[in-house]
N, C-alpha and C positions, 0 to 999 in steps of 0.2 A: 388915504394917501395913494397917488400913482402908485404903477408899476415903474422901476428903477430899469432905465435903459443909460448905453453910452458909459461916459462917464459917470454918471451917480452912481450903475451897476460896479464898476469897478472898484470906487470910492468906498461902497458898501461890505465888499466883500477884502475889500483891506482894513475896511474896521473891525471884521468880525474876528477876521484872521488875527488882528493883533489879541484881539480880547482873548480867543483860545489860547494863542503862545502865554500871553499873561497870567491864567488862571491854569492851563498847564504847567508852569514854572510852577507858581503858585503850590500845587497838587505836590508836586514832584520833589522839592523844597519839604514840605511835609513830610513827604515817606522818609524821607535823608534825617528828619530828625526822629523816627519814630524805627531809624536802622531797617529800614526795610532795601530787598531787592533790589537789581532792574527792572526786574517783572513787577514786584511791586509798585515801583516810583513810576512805570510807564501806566500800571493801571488806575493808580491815582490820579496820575494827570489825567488820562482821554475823561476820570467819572467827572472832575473835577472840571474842565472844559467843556463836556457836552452835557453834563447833566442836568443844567438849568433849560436850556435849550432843548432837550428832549421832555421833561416837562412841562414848558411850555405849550408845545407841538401838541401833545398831547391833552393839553387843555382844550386848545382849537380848534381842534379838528384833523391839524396840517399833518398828516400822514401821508408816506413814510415820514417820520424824522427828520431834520435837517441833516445830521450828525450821518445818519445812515444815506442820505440822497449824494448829499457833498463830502463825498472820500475824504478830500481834501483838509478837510477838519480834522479826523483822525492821524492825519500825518504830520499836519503842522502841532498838536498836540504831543505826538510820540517825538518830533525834534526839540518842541521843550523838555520834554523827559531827557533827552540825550546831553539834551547844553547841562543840566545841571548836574548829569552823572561824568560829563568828562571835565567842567570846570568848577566844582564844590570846593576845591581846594585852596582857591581864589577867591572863596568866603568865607571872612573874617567870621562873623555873626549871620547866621540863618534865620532870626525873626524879623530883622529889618527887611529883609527881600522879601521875604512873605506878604510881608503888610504892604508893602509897594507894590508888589505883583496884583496882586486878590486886591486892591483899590481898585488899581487900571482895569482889572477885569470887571471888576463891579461896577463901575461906571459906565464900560464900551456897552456889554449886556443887559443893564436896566435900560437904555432909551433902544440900543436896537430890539429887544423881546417887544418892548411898547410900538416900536412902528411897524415889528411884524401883525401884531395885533390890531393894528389899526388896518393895513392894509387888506387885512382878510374880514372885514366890516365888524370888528368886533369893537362898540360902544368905547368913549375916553373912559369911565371908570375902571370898565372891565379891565383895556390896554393896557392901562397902568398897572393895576394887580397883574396883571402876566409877565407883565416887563421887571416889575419887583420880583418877582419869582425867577426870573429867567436869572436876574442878577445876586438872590441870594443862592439858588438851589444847591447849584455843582459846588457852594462852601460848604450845605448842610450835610452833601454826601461824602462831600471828603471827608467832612471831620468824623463824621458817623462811621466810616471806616476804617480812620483811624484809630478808632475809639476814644476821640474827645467828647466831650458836650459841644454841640457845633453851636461855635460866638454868638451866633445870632440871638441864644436862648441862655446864654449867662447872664447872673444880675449883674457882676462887676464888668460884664464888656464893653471895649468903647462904642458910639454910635457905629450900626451893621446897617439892621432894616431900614432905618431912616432915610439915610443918604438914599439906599436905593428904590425908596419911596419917593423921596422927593424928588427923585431923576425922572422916573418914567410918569410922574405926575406931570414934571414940565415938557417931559420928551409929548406927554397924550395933550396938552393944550397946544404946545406949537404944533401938533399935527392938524388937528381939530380945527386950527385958525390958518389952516394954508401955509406956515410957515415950517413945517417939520423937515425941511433939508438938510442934506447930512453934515453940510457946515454946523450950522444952528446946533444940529445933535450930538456933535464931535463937543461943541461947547460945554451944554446940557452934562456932557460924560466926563469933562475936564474936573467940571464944580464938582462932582458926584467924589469923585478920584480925591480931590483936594479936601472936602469935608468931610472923609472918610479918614484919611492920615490925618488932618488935623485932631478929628476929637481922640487918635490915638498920641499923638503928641502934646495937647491940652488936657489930657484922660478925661474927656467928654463923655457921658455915659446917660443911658436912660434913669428918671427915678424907678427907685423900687425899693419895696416894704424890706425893712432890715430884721430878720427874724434870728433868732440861734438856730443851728444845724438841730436837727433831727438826730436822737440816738440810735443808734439800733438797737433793736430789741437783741435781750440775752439768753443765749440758746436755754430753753427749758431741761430742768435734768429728767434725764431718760429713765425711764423706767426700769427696776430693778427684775 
């Protein structure tokens, strides 16, 4: 893909911006329900907004980090942290905005990680894998710090990975065939969004093997 000048440039980084706010709220949303901080809920969001994106980066090569180059992410990150700590009281239920936040952000991040990747001549398969990691990462760290099992890796959870496999799959052909413009991508990120809340609203979910839980084993007695 080109270098983004003009308006694309602009275009671009009000996509990214939104995705941060989204998966910042997202973050921050989280802490709110797991009683945590400000400092808490403010650290959740910036992991949870730049973490997919700093591993990406560092998949690729692109160092420094995006997160660390553009300030600017860090702070539209800390103002979703702030919107949900002075308006939380204004939500009724806190897993509905989660799932609409962490969609949009899942979408906007699976096709842009893909056409950073593309632009830095990294191969359409690879693109994709990086673009699907850019778009699952910052859930894996949030939840991980949360101390959830992050969705991605439960059997009962709705479609995660998929959706943002299938985004930066489509994000890396329409690049690859000259059409990866940020219209086209904004589209690509729309479907992503949509097929992500639908299979939680459908409870669409991967198959997987139905086994009984695992016991724990019983402490042995100690020695007399």
């Amino acid at each position: 893909m080109e270098p983004l000048t003009g308006a694309w440039l602009v275009a671009h980084d009000a996509f990214v911006a939104l995705g941060v706010l989204a998966f910042a709220i997202s973050g921050a949303l989280l802490a709110l329900q797991k009683r945590m901080d400000i400092v808490g809920m403010a650290g959740l969001a910036i992991v949870t907004a730049t973490g997919g994106g700093m591993l990406r980066d560092l998949l690729i090569g692109a160092t420094p980090v995006a997160a660390l180059v553009d300030w600017w992410m860090l702070l539209v990150a800390l103002v979703g942290a702030l919107l949900v700590f002075l308006l939380h009281r204004w939500m009724d239920r806190l897993d509905r905005p989660v799932l609409v936040f962490d969609a949009v952000g899942l979408g906007i991040f699976a096709v842009e990680g893909t056409a950073k990747g593309l632009e830095l001549g990294v191969g359409p398969v690879g693109a994709a894998f990086v673009g699907m990691l850019t778009g699952i990462g910052g859930g894996i760290l949030r939840d991980a710090l949360a101390n959830d099992l992050p969705a991605v890796f439960r059997r009962d959870s709705r479609l995660y990975l998929v959706p943002a496999l299938l985004g930066a799959a489509g994000a890396a052909v329409a690049g690859t065939l000259g059409a990866g413009n940020w219209v086209v991508l904004g589209l690509i990120a729309l479907g992503v969004t949509a097929l992500r809340i639908a299979s939680e609203l459908l409870r669409w979910h991967a198959p997987a093997v139905r086994t009984a839980a695992i016991p724990l084993r019983p402490e042995e007695p100690r020695g007399r």
